[in-house]
C-alpha positions as CSV (number, residue, x, y, z in Angstrom):
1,X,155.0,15.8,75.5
2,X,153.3,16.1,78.7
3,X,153.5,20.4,77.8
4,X,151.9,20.0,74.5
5,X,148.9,17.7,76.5
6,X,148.7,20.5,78.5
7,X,148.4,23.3,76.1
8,X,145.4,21.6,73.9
9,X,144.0,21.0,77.8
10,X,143.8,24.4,78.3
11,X,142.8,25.7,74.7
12,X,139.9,23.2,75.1
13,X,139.1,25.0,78.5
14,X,139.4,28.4,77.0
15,X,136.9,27.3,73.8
16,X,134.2,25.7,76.4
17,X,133.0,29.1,77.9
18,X,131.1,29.7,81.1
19,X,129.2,27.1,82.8
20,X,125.6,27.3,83.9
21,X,126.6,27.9,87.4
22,X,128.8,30.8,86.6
23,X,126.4,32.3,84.6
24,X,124.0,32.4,87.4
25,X,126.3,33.6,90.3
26,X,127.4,36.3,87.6
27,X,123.4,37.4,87.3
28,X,122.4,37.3,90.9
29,X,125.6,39.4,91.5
30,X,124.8,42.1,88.5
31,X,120.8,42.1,89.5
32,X,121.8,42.7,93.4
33,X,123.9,45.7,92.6
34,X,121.7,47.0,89.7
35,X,119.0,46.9,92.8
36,X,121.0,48.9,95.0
37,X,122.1,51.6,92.0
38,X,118.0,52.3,91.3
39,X,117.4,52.7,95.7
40,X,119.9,55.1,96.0
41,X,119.0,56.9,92.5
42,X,115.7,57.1,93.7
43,X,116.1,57.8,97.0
44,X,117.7,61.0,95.1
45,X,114.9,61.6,93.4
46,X,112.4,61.6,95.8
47,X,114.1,63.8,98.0
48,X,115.0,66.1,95.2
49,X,111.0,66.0,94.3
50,X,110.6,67.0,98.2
51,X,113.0,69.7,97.9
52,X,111.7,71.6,95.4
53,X,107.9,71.0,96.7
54,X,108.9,72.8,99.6
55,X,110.8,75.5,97.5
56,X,107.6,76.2,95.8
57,X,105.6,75.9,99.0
58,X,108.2,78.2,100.6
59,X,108.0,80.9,97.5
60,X,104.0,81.4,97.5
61,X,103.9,81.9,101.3
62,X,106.9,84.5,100.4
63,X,104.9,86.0,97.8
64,X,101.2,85.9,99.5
65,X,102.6,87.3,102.6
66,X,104.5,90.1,101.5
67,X,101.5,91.0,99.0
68,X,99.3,90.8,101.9
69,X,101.6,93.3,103.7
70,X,102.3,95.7,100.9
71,X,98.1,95.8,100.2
72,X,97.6,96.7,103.9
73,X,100.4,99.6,104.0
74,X,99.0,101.3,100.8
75,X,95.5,101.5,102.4
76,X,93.9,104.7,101.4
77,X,90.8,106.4,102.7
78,X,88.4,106.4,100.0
79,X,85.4,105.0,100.2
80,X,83.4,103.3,97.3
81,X,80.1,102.6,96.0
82,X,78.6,99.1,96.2
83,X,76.9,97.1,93.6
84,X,73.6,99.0,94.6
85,X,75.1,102.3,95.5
86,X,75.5,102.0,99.2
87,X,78.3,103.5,100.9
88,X,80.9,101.1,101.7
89,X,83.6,102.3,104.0
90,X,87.2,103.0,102.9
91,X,88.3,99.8,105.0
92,X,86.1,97.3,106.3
93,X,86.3,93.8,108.0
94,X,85.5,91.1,110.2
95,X,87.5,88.2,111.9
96,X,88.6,86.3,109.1
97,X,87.6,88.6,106.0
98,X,88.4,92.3,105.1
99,X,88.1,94.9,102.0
100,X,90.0,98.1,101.4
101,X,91.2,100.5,98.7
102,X,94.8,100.8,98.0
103,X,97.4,102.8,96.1
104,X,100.3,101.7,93.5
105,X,97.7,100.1,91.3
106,X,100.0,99.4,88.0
107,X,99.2,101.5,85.2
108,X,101.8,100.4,82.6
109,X,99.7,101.0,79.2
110,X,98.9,104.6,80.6
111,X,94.9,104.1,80.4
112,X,92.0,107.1,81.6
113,X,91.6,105.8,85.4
114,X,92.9,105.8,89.2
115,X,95.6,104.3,90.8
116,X,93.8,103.0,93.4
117,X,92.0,100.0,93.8
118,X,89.6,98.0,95.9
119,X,91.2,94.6,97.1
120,X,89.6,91.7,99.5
121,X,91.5,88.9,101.6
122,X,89.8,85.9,102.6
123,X,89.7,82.2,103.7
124,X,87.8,79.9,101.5
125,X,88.4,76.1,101.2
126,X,91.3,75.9,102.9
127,X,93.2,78.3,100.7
128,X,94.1,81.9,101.5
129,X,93.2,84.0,98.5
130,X,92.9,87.7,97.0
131,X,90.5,89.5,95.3
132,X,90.3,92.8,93.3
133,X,87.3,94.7,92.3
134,X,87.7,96.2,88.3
135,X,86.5,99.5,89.6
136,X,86.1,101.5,92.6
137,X,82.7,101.9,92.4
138,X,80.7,99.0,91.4
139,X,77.9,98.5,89.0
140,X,74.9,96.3,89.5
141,X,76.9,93.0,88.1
142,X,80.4,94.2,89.2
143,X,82.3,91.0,90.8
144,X,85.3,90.8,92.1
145,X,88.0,88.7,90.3
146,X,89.2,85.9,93.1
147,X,93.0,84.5,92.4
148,X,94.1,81.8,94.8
149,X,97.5,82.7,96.8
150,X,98.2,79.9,99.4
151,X,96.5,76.4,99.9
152,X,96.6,74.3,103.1
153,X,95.7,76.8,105.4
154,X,93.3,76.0,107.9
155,X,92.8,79.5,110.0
156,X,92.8,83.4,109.0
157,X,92.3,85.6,111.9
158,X,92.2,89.5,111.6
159,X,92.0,91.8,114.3
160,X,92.2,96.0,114.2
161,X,93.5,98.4,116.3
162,X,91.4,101.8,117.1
163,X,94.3,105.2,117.2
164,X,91.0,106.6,119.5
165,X,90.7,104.2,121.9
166,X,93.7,102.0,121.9
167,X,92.0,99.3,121.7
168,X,92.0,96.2,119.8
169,X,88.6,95.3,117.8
170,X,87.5,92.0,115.8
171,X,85.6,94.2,113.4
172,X,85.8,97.0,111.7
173,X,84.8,99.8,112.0
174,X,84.4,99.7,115.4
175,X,80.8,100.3,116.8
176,X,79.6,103.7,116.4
177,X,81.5,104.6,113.8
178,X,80.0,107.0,111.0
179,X,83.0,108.2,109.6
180,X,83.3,106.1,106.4
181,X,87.2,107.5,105.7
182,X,88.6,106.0,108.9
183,X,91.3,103.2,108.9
184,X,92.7,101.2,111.3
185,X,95.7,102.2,113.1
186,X,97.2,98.7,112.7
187,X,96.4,95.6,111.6
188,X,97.2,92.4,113.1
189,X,96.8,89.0,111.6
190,X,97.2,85.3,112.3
191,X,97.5,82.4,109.3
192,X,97.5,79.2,110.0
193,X,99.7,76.8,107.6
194,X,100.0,72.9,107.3
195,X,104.0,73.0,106.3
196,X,104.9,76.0,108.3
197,X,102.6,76.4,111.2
198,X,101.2,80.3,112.6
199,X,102.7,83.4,111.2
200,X,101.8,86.3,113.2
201,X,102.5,89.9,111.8
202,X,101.5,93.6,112.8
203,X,101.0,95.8,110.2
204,X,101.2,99.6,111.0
205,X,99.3,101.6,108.4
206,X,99.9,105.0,107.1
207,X,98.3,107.6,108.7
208,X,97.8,110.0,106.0
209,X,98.8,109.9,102.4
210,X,99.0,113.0,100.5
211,X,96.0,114.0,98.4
212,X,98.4,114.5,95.2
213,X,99.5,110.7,96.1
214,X,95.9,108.9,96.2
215,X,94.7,111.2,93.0
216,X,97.7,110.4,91.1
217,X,96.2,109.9,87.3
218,X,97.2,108.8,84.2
219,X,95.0,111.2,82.0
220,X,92.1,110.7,84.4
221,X,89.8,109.3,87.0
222,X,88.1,106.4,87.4
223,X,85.3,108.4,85.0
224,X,86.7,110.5,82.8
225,X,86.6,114.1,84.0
226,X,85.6,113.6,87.5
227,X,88.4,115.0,90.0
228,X,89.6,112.7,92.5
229,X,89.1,111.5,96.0
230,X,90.2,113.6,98.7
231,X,92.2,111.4,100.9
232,X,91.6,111.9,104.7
233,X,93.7,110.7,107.3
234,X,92.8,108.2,110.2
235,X,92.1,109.6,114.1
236,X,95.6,109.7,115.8
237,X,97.1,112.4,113.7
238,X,100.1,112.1,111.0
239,X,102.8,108.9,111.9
């Protein structure tokens, strides 16, 4: 008898469910370590978002440095034409800006022109950026087109050195200098980053490239049926 009591006891038990109390404990304990699952998933997640900022941050600097370098050891001597027909030397520059003509300019579709070009590197709002002229010599409205390669930089510093003298310059070409063909012997430049601080680099250029090399054509010149620059070398003689 007294089993039987206490088998409808416990069926009774069984049918009543959870009790207010229970329920409570049992959704405090669920919301505490649902609260702990999102901290640590986002934790994750913000440092996964931080990792691949810095990738990307890491890859432009890559890319806008060894551009930068590339641009400056395919300097050629060739002077150009401004936008009012002034002779503007092969390779000019100050402290914090310069302008040269380079080699290796892509021709994949084969068209009538050079394969040089006329670049610029400057600092401007804090972002490091490069510009390229559509022709060598310029026209009355010829601008260059600017494309932005690295932000948060706060400093760009340039400085030249002169094969002559041995001697460093902020400018160039140094003073009484006529010779509008004459580069640099190297260049030397300083850029100042927010996420990764001063990079330094010297950049020897090449002394002489051949003439074949600078008047390399796809079917022409910059005007059809002109014959191309004559590429002189720098003073110091051949590397």
């Amino acid at each position: 008898m007294t089993g039987v009591i206490a088998k409808k006891y416990t069926m009774r038990q069984s049918r009543r469910g959870f009790s207010l109390i229970e329920l409570l404990v049992a959704m405090t304990v669920f919301a505490i370590m649902a609260a702990l699952a999102y901290g640590g998933l986002n934790s994750i997640a913000r440092t996964r978002g931080e990792l691949a900022r810095q990738e990307d941050a890491f890859r432009d600097l890559m890319r806008a440095v060894d551009g930068f370098d590339r641009d400056l050891r395919e300097t050629a001597a060739r002077p150009v034409r401004g936008n009012f027909g002034q002779a503007i030397p092969a390779f000019i520059g100050t402290s914090d800006h310069l302008e040269f003509t380079r080699l290796g300019f892509a021709n994949p579709q084969a068209e009538p022109r050079s394969n040089l070009e006329r670049v610029l590197y400057e600092l401007d709002a804090n972002t490091f950026k490069r510009g390229r002229y559509p022709v060598l010599d310029r026209a009355p409205g010829t601008a260059p087109q600017i494309a932005d390669l690295l932000p948060g930089v706060s400093d760009f510093r340039v400085r030249y050195l002169d094969a002559n003298s041995g001697r460093w310059f902020d400018a160039w070409p140094p003073p009484q200098t006529t010779d509008l063909t004459v580069l640099p012997r190297a260049v030397e430049w300083h850029l100042q980053t927010r996420d990764y601080g001063e990079i330094v680099r010297i950049v020897e250029l090449v002394s002489a490239w051949p003439a074949s090399a600078a008047g390399a054509q796809s079917g022409g010149n910059d005007t059809p049926g002109t014959s191309p620059p004559v590429i002189a070398p720098p003073p110091g003689g051949s590397k």
